[in-house]
N, C-alpha and C positions, 0 to 999 in steps of 0.2 A: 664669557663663560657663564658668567650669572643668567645672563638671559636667557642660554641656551637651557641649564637648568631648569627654569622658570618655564619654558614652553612645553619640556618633557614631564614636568608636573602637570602642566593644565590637559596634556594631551594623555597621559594616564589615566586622572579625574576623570576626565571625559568617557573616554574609554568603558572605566569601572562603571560609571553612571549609567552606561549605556548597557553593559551586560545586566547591571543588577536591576535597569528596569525591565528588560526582556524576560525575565525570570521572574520578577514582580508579575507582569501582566499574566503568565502563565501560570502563575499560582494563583493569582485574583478571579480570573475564569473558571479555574477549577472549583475556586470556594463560592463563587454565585453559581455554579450547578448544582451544586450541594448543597446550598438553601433553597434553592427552585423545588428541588429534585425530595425534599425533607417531607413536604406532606403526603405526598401519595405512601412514600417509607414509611410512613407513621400511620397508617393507616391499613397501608396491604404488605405482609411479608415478601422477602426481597423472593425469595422462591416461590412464590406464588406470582408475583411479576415474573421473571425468568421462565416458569415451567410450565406457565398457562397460555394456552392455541387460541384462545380467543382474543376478538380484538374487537368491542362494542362501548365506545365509551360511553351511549347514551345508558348503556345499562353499567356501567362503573367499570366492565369488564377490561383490562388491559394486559393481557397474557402479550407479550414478546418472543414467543418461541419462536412461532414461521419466520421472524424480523430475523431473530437470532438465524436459525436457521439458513435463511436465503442470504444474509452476509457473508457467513462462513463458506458457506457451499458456491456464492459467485466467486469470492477471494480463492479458494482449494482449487478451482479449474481455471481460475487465471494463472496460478503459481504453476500448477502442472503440465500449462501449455507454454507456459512463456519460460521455467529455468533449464530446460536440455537446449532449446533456442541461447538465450540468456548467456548460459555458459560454451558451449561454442563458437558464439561470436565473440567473446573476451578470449577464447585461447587465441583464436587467429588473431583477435589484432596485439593480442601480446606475444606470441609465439612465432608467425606465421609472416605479418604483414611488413611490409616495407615500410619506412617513415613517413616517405610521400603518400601510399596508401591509408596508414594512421591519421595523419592530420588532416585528410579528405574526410575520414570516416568521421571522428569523432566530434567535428563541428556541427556535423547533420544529427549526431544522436544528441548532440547539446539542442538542437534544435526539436528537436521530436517530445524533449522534455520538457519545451516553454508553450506544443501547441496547447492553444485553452484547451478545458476538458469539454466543452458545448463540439465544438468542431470533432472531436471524436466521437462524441454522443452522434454529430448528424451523420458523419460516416459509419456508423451503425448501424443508424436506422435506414440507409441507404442501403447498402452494400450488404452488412454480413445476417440482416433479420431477414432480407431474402433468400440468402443463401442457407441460413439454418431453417428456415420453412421450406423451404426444396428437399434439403438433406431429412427432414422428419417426415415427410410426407412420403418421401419415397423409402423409407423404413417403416411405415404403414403408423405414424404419429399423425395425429390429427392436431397438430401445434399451428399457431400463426406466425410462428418467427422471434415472438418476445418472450425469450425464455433465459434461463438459467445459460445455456450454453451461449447466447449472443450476449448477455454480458462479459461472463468470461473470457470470449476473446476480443473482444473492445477492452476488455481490461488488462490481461495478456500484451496487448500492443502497447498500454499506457506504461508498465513498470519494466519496460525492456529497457527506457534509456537509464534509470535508476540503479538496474541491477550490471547491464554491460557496464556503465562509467565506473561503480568502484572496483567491480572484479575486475577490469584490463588493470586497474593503477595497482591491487592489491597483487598482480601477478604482475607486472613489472617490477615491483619494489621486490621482488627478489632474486636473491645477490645472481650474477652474471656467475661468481665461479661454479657455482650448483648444477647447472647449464653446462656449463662448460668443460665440467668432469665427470658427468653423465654421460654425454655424448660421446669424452677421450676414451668410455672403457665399452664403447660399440654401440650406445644405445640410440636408438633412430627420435628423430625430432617428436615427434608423439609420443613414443614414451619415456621422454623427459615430461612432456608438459604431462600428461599423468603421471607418471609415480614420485616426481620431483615436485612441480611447478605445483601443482594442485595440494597436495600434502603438505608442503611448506607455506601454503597461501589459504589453506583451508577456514580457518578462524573470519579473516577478511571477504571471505565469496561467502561465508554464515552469513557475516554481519549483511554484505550487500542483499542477501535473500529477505531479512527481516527489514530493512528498509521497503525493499520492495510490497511485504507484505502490508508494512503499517500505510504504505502507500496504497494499496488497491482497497486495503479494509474500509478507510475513510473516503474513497470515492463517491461522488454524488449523481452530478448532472448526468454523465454520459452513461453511466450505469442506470440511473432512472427512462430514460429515451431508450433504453431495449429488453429491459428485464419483463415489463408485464407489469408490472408493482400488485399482485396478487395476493392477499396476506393465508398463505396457505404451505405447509410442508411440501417442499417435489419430491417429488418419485422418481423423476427421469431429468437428463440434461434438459431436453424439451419442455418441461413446466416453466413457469412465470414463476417469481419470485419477489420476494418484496424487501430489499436488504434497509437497515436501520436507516442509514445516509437517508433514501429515497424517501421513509415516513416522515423524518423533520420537513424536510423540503415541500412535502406533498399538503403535509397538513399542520403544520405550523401558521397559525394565522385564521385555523377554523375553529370554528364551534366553541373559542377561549372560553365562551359563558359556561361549562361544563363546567364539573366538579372534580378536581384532579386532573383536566386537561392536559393542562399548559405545565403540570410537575410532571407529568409520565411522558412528557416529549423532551420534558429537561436532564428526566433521567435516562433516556435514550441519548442525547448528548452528551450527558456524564459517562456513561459507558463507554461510547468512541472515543471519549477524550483519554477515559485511563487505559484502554486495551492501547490505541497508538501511542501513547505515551509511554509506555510499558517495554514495547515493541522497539522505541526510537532510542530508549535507553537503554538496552538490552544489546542493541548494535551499536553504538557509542562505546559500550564499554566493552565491547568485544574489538573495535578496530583501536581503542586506546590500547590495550593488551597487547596486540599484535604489534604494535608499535612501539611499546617499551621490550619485547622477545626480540624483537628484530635485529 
């Protein structure tokens, strides 16, 4: 009995030690961005980083807007290609699908979540930058393909398994009788899963959206491999774009001997860190709520 004691203590310890370094480390990140990130701040108002289109660090200039910009605007036509997708396929496999059909499906979309982001990048550049140069040219765009819109749906493809995996489990966990006395007063299987299943599940398919988003926001490789990396506002889906991820990756490791470099790439960092960070806790505490209503 003692000793049984004594192993659910160490394995406790253990445990704790192990969350509170995970939360260590996340915090320690954050706070060496923020001393990276300190001199440019002190130097150039944070609005004048944020509001300014220019990008010349030999002349000190570091305006982040186009950056800002084209991350927003890659992420905004991912989310809008991928959650009417996104959510019709969590109705069917929670609605709709047979068990044997379920446990087929959702090993392959567990898998679609582990390919690296390089293999989607090359399928990208393969496949959908010719196809979005076909589709602009024959709309009379004089685009090459690496635009705004061939990130989007490279990225579209990436947060489908993110956002189907918690929205089928957030509409299965609700209750079977809901279901069941919807249908006994005539209602046809669809609209149960509309005015039932989605309204009583709606908080949890939020949360899986904002997953998804803090997901595509911080995307790097495979969105660099088709966007253009342009640093310019677009106008149209067909523009290049240059989203934040793609500048550290690009130019991390250049020209450091500058003045303010290496803090305006760290403050670019820090920014992705607290918007996903924002985003991933924001869904967290919307699927723990859901969970204590339940």
């Amino acid at each position: 009995m003692i000793r049984r004691r004594t192993v659910d203590s160490i394995s406790a310890a253990l445990m704790r030690f192990a969350v509170i370094f995970a939360n260590a480390l996340a915090f320690l990140i954050g706070i060496v961005l923020v001393v990276k990130a300190c001199p440019i701040l002190a130097q150039k108002s944070p609005l004048q980083l944020l509001f300014g289109s220019t990008w010349y660090p030999l002349r000190g200039q570091f305006g982040l807007l186009p950056f800002l910009v084209g991350t927003v605007a890659v992420t905004l036509v991912a989310m809008v290609l991928s959650i009417p997708v996104c959510l019709l396929s969590a109705i069917y496999l929670s609605e709709y699908a047979r068990q044997r059909v379920r446990s087929l499906v959702m090993p392959i979309v567990d898998v679609l979540a582990g390919i690296p982001s390089v293999v989607y990048g090359l399928w990208g550049v393969i496949v959908i930058v010719p196809l979005v140069r076909s589709v602009g040219q024959s709309l009379g765009s004089d685009t090459t393909g690496y635009s705004l819109l061939a990130g989007g749906l490279v990225l579209s493809v990436m947060v489908v398994p993110v956002i189907v995996s918690v929205s089928t489990e957030v509409m299965r966990a609700v209750p079977v009788e809901l279901r069941e006395s919807t249908i006994a007063l005539g209602a046809t299987r669809w609209e149960t899963a509309r005015y039932v299943v989605l309204r009583a599940a709606h908080r949890g398919i939020f949360a899986a959206i904002i997953l998804g988003f803090a997901r595509a926001f911080g995307e790097t490789l495979a969105v660099l491999m088709v966007v253009g990396n342009v640093a310019r506002i677009p106008v149209s889906v067909f523009d290049p774009v240059y989203p934040l991820p793609a500048l550290i990756a690009n130019k991390y490791g250049e020209m450091m001997s500058l003045p303010l470099y290496d803090s305006a790439l760290m403050l670019v960092a820090l920014i992705l860190l607290v918007v996903a960070a924002c985003f991933i806790v924001g869904a967290r505490l919307t699927l723990r709520r859901l969970g204590r209503t339940a």
